[in-house]
Structure formats: C-alpha cells, structure tokens
N, C-alpha and C positions, 0 to 999 in steps of 0.2 A: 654663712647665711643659708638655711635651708629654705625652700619656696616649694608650697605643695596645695593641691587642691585643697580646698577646708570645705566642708561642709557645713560651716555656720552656727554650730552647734557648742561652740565653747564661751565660757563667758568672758573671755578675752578679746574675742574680737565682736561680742554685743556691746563691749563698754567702747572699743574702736568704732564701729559705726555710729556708735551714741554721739559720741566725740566729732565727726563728722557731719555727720546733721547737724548739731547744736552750732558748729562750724560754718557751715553752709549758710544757717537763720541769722548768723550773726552779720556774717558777710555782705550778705544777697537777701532782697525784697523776697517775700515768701514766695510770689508768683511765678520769682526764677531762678529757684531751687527744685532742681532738677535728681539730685541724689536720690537713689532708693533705699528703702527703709530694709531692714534685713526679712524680714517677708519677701518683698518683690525680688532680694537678692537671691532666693531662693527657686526662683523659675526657673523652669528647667531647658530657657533659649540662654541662661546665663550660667559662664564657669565663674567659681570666685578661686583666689590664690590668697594666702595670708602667706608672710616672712617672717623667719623667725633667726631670732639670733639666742643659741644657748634653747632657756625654758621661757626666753622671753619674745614678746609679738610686737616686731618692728615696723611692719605695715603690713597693705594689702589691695587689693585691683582685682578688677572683672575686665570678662571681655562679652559680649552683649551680643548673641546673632541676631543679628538686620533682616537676613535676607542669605541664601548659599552661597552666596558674593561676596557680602559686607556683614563686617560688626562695627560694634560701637565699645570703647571705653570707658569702665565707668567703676565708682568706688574706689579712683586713688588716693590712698591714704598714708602718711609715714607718722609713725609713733611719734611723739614730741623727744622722747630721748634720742630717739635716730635719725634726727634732720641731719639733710646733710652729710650723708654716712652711704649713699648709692643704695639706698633702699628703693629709690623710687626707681630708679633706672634699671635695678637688676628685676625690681617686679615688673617692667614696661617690655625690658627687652624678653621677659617671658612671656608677658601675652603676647606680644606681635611676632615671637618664633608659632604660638599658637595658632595664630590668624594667618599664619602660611601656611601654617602644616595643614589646616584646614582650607589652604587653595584660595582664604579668601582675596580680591582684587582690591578693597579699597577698605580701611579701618576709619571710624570718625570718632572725635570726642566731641566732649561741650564744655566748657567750664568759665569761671566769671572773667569779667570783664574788670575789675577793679585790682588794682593796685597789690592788696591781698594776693593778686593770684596771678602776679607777677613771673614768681619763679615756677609755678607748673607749668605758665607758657613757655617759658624758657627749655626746661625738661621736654618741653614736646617739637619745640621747634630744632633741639637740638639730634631729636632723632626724625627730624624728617619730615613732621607733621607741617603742613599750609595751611591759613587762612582758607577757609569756605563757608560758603554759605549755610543757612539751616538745613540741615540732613532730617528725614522719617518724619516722626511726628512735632518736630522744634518748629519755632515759629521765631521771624525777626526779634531780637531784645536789644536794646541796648545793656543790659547787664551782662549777656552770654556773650563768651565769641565760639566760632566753631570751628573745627581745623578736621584734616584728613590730610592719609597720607597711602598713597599708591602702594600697591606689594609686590 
C-alpha cells in the first residue's frame, strides 16, 4: 500500500468523497454531518492522504490543524473493496505519526454515533482514542460522539 499526500485533484478520490458525504446524509441527520466537501478539504490548516493499492484508491484521511497543539481528524474513508484489509489503520497510524511529528499534544475526531459507525469506533479506540467531550466549534449531539487521544 502506498500512502501519499494528494492534492485533491484526481477523479478518484472526488468520486471517494462523493461516496462519503452521500455516506454521511444517509447515516446521520443533515445537521450532524460534519464531513467536508473536497473544497474545504482543500484549506490549507488541512493535510489530506489517499492509499492506494496497485493503480487502485483504497481510502483516505486528513488531519485538521486546531491550534499549534491540536488537530482534528477528519475525511476517514476505506474504498468498499478494501474494508477490512488495514486501510484504515495504516492511514490513521500515518496521520498521528504526523500529528507528532508536528509536536502536536492532543489529536480529536468526531464521528456518528449510530450503530453504522460502530467499527470506526472501534478503529479509534483501538489506537488509543477516549470518549470526550465537544472539541472547537462542535456542539453536544446526540448523533456525534467525540474522542481524543493524548501524544
């Protein structure tokens, strides 16, 4: 698996975030869908990473500067053909070698709260990630839960 910045610009991973939002809307009440559209993935407080297996795009993850302290996680995504295959994990343990390298203290995600989104909890709590409370600009949801994990 190769794992390398992307710059957003291919149509392989527009039809992946397409996939993701549409993901997101189906999952979760619009109000708590939280995913960025690949515009805002393109700001420049945010790195994005796509994986690729072969010529093919097996997922992809950001990591979101907070603050010179903290990022946030965001945009994890594994192809439908690669579930299950450490896409997710080999793109996770790339951002949070990221989020050290950059000194930062504390990493946060967001992601839902239903059932659906089960095994990304599991994925996060297996590297370390804690329950916490709303980080930045989140607000209480019962749809979202939020977790953080110390560096």
């Amino acid at each position: 698996m190769n794992i390398k910045i992307d710059d957003l610009s291919g149509r392989e991973i527009a039809q992946l975030l397409k996939a993701h939002l549409d993901d997101m809307y189906t999952h979760s009440p619009a109000e708590s869908v939280h995913a960025l559209d690949i515009e805002k993935l393109k700001s420049p407080d945010i790195t994005f990473w796509s994986a690729w297996v072969g010529s093919h795009l097996a997922g992809c993850g950001a990591l979101k500067m907070l603050s010179p302290q903290e990022g946030e996680i965001k945009s994890m995504k594994t192809a439908p053909q690669f579930t299950r295959q450490g896409v997710a994990s080999s793109l996770l343990k790339t951002i949070l070698d990221e989020a050290e390298r950059r000194q930062y203290q504390t990493v946060y995600l967001e992601t839902g709260s239903m059932e659906h989104f089960e095994p990304a909890c599991r994925l996060y709590e297996r590297f370390g990630f804690q329950n916490c409370e709303p980080f930045g600009d989140y607000k209480e949801d019962p749809n979202s839960l939020f977790y953080s994990k110390q560096l």
